[in-house]
Every structure is written in structure tokens, then in C-alpha cells.
C-alpha positions as CSV (number, residue, x, y, z in Angstrom):
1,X,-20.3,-28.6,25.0
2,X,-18.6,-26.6,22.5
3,X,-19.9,-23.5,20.5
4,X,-22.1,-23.7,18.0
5,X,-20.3,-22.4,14.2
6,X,-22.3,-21.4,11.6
7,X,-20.3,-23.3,8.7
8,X,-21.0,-20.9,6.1
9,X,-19.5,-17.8,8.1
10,X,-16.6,-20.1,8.7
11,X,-15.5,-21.2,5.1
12,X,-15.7,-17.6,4.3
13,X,-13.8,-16.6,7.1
14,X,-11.0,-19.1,6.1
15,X,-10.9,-18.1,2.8
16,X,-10.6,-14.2,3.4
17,X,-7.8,-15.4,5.8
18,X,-6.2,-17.5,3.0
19,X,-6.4,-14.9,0.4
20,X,-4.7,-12.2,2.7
21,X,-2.0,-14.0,3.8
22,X,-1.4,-14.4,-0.2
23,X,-2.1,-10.7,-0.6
24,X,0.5,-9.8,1.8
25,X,3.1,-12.4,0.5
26,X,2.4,-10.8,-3.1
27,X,3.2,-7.5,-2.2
28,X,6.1,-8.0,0.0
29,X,7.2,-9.8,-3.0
30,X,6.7,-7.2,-5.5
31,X,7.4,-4.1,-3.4
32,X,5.3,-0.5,-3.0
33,X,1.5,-0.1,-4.4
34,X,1.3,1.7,-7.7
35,X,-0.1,5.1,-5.0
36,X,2.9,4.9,-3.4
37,X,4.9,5.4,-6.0
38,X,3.4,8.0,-7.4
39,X,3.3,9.5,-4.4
40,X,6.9,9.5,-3.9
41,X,7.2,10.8,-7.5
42,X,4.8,14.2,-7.0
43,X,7.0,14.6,-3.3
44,X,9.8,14.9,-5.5
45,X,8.7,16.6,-8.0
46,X,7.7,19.5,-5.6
47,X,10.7,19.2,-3.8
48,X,12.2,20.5,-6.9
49,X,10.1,22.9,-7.4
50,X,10.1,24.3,-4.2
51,X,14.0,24.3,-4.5
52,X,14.2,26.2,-7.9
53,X,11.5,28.8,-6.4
54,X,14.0,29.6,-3.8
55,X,17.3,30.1,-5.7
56,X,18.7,34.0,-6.5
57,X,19.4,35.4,-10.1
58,X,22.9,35.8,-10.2
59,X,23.1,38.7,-12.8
């Protein structure tokens, strides 16, 4: 004999499977999450900071 599936757990199951696959076609489609990017925006922002804190008066 087979094993016994609870039906229920098994639509569900399908359907959280179905709607990553789309999740992960939708953001490979449209790129970085709106945290990454400002992620990589405050990085560079204190990269620049950090760079103008280290240069010399000249005069």
C-alpha cells in the first residue's frame, strides 16, 4: 500500500510551491529587493564619507 496524504496539507503544499517558483521568476526578472538597494546606496554613501574624513588640507 501507499501512504496515506492528507489532501488539505497537500493543495497547500502545491500552492506555496507554485507561488515560489513565481516569486523567484519575478525577482530574477526585475532584479535586487528594494533592501538591497538601499543597502548598496548607505555602503556608498559611507564610503564617501570615510574617504573625505581621510584626505589632508592642503593650505
Amino acid at each position: 500500500m501507499g501512504e496515506v496524504v492528507n489532501l488539505r496539507q497537500a493543495k497547500k503544499q502545491a500552492a506555496r510551491k507554485a507561488a515560489r517558483s513565481v516569486a523567484d521568476a519575478s525577482a530574477a526578472k526585475h532584479g535586487r529587493t528594494k533592501a538591497e538597494r538601499e543597502l548598496e546606496k548607505a555602503r556608498a554613501k559611507k564610503a564617501v564619507r570615510e574617504l573625505d574624513g581621510h584626505k589632508r588640507d592642503t593650505k
